[in-house]
Every structure is written in C-alpha cells, then in structure tokens.
N, C-alpha and C positions, 0 to 999 in steps of 0.2 A: 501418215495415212497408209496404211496398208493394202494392196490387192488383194489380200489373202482374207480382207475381212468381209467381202461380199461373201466369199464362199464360206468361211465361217457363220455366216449367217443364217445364209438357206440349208445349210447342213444342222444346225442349232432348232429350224423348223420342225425338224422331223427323229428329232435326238437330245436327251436329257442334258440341257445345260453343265457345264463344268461343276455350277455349284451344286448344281441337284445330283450329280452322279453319285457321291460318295454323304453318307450319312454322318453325323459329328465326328464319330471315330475314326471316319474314312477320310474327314480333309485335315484332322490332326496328323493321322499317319504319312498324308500325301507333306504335311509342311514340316515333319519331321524327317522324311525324304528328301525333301527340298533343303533343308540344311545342311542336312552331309553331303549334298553334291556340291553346293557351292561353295567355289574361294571367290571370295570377296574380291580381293586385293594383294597382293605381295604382303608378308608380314610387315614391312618396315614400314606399311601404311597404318595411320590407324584414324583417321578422317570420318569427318559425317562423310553416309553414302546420299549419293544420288542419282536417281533410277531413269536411264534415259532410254527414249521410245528412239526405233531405227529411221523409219519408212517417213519420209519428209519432216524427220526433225532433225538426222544425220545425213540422209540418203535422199536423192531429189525421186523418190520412185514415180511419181506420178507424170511427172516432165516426160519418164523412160516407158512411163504406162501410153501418155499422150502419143508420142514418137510414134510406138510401136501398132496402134491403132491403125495413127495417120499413115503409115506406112501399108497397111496389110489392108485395109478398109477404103482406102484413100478421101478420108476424112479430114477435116481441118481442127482437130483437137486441140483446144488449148488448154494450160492451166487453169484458167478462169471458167473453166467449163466444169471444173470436177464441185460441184455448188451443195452435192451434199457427200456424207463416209460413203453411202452404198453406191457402186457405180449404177446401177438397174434407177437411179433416181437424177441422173445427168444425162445430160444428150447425149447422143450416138450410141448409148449402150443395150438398148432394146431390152426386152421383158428380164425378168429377175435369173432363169433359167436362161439364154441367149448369154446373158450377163456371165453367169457362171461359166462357162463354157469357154467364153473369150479369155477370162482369167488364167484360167488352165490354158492353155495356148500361149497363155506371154509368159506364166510358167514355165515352157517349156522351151523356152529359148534363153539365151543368156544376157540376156538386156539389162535386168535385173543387178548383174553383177560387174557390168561395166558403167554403169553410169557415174554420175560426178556427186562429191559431197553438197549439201545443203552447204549455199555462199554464208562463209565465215564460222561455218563448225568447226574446223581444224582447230583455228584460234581459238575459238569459244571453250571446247575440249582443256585446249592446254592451259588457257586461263584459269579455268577448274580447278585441273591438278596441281595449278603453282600454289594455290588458295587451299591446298588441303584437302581436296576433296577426293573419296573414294566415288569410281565411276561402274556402273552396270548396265550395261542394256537392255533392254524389258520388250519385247515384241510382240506380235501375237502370228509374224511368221508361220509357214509351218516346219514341222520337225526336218522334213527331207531338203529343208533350204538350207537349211541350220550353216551345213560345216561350208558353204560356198560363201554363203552372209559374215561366216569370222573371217573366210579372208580376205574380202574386201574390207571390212571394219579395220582386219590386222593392218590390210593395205597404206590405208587412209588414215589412220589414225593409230601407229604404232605404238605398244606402250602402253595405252591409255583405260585399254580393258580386259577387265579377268576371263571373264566369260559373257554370251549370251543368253539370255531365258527366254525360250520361249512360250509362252500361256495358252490357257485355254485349250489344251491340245487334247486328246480322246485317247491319253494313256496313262500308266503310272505315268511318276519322276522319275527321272534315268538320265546319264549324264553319259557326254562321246566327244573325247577332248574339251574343246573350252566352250560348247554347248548343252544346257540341262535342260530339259523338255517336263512341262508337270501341266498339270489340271488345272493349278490355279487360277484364280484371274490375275488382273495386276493388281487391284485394288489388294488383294491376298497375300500378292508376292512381297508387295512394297511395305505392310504390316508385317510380314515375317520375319522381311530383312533387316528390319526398322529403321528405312530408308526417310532420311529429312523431306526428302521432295521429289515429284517427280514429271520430268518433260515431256510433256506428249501433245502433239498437234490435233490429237480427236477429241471433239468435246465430248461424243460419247462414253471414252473413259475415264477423261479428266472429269465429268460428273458425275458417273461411278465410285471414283476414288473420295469425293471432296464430301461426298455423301454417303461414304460406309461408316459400320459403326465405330471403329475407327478413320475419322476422316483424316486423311492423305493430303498433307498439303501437294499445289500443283502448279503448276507453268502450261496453260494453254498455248504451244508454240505457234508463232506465225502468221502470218497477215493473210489466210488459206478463205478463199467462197465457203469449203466444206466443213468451217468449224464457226462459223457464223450462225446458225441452225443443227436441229438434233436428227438424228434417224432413231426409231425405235422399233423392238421385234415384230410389231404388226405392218411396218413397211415391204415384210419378204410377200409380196404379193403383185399380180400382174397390173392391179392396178393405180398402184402406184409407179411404176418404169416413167421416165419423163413424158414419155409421149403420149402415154394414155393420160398421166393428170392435168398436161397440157389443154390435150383436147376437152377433156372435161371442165378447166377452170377457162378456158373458151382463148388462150392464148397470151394470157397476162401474165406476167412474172411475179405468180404467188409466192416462190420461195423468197422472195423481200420482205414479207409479212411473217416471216416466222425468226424467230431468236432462241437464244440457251437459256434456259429458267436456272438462274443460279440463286439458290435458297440464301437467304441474307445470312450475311458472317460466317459463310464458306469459303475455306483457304483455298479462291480459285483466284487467279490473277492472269492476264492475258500481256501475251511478250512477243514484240512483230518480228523478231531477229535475235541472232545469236550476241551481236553489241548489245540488243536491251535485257538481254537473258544472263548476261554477265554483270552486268551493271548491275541489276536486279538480286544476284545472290551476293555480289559483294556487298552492297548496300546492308540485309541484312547481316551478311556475315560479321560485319561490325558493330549492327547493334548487339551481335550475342546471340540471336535467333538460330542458331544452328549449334551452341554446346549443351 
C-alpha cells in the first residue's frame, strides 16, 4: 500500500487519468518507450517474469507511516487502523486535503527509506529466484523517490532486481539508472512485459489488473484491514474522511459491511504471507502454469 496513492488520487480528481492522457497511438508509443527502457533481468535469466508491488508487500511502509504519525501527531496508530487504500478514509487522517498534506510531510523525511522489509520477503524473494523466476518491481511511488527506493531495495534484497517501475506517473517513459517512470498503469505494465503474475497488497489494483482486457493473473498480498474492502475515484471527497462517515453512519463500524467484488473466474487469489505466497507459485509452477 502506497502513501503516495492518496495523493495520486486527489491529484487524478482534478487531472486526466493516466489512461485517458494519451490517445491509441499515444499509449502504444508510451509502451514502445517502456520497452527500450527496460532490462528485465541479467541475460543468463530467462524465467517467467513476475511483477512485484513495493509498499507493504516488500517494504512495511505503513508500520513507518503509522510511527511517523504517532510520532509528529501523538497519536496511537496502528496497523489495524489503516482499514481502507485511501488514508482520508481511516482514523486520525482528517479530510482528503489535511490527508494530502500529511503525506507530503512524511515525504519529506527519511522514514520511508529506513524501515524494515515485510517479515519473510528476503526469503520469499530468493525462493523466487532459485525457482527461475525473473523478478520486477511495479510501484506507483512517485518519480522523485525512485533512486532512494532502489537503494533500499538494492539494500535488502541484493541481486534480486533489475530495475523499478514506477506507474501512473504525469510524464513520458524515461529511464535514470535502474528506475523507468511511464504512464502506464500496472495493469499495462504487466501486459506489456508479459508478466505471469503479479504481487500486490491493493485490492484496488489487483481488481484492476484481473479485470483488464487482458486479465493479469494476481496474488492479493497479505492479511492487511485495507485490502479486505475497495476505494473508488468518488471517495476523493470530504465526506467520506472517517470521521465525517463515522458521524454520519452514527458510529457503527460500517467498513465490516463492505468486501472486494471479484467477478467469478478471475485469476485473483488471496496469499496472507510471503510462506503462503511461495508455496502458492511453487505449487503452480509444477503443474506447468507458468511455461
């Protein structure tokens, strides 16, 4: 789950979505861009790919989101509080705009790039790789985090990746060391690359992707509040922030009552940890599901 994707959002309000920017010819050219920036892999790889999200499926961001809160707000943030993507729809974050605002802020300090990997990535990673697998990262980050994001990745997980991609971004595709920045979504990226699968703890993109017209197989990552339920583009508004639909649904914990609509025989599957996320591609990998 990304910080960066509240502000992608309310920025998205008021600004032509990724996909609407460019007209047929303009996301053929953007994914024709996006090919000659990326290296996959080392030559001597030549492995299904698969496309992993950063932000609490590698990275504990939201633990370092929580912290840094509690810290500056002196709030008692937990994990279990972050119950949907948009922060503006959990406690202590206040209207959609306040929301924005804080993000920028924890942007702006380094917290972000000290935190700890999500427990059992490392292994989970190298399990991967021993199994053949080409590995990428897919974020929706923004561009100016890019080259601090690989070296933490490089940090934590040597080795293991070519580059990061960052999506959705409000530029061409352009590449700066072992970060490429483009338009696309993921669901775009991972049909381009013709990625077998892809990890991500946001149900919002995991149903995105399972539901393009080429559908994406996917790994819902993790046992997360905020992927139990969906956000959709009509939530960038004041009164949806927690406390105003609080007061409004008179103090009941409505977000119980909502779930992911996953359309029948969409290759979505949900994985609470990087042990059942392993288990999970080896399993296929030996019926053959991935040549």
């Amino acid at each position: 789950m990304s910080a960066a994707a509240s502000i992608h959002e309310l920025e998205e309000t008021t600004t032509l979505k990724p996909e609407t920017v460019e007209d047929e010819s303009g996301t053929v050219s953007e994914r024709e861009a996006l090919d000659k920036l990326t290296t996959l892999s080392p030559a001597a790889t030549s492995g299904p790919l698969i496309a992993i999200d950063l932000d609490d499926v590698l990275c504990q961001t939201n633990v370092a989101v929580a912290q840094w809160h509690n810290d500056t707000y002196g709030t008692e943030m937990k994990l279990s509080d972050f119950l949907y993507y948009y922060y503006w729809k959990n406690p202590y974050w206040g209207t959609p705009q306040e929301t924005g605002a804080k993000v920028r802020d924890f942007y702006g300090t380094d917290r972000l790039y000290t935190t700890k990997p999500v427990p059992g990535a490392r292994e989970g990673i190298q399990a991967l790789k021993q199994l053949g697998f080409r590995l990428i990262i897919v974020t929706a980050r923004y561009e100016d985090t890019a080259d601090q994001s690989w070296k933490w990745v490089d940090h934590h997980f040597p080795g293991c990746f070519s580059s990061i991609i960052c999506t959705g971004q409000f530029t061409d595709a352009h590449k700066t060391g072992h970060e490429v920045v483009t338009k696309l979504t993921k669901a775009q990226v991972c049909d381009d690359l013709k990625a077998v699968l892809l990890i991500d703890d946001s149900a919002e993109n995991a149903y995105s992707c399972v539901t393009a017209k080429k559908p994406i197989a996917t790994l819902l990552f993790g046992d997360y509040e905020w992927n139990k339920r969906m956000c959709t583009h009509a939530d960038a508004k004041h009164d949806m922030s927690f406390e105003a639909r609080s007061k409004l649904e008179g103090g009941r914990e409505y977000w119980k009552d909502e779930t992911v609509p996953v359309p029948e025989g969409a290759p979505l599957w949900r994985v609470r940890d990087w042990s059942e996320t392993v288990r999970w591609i080896k399993a296929r990998k030996e019926e053959g599901r991935f040549d």
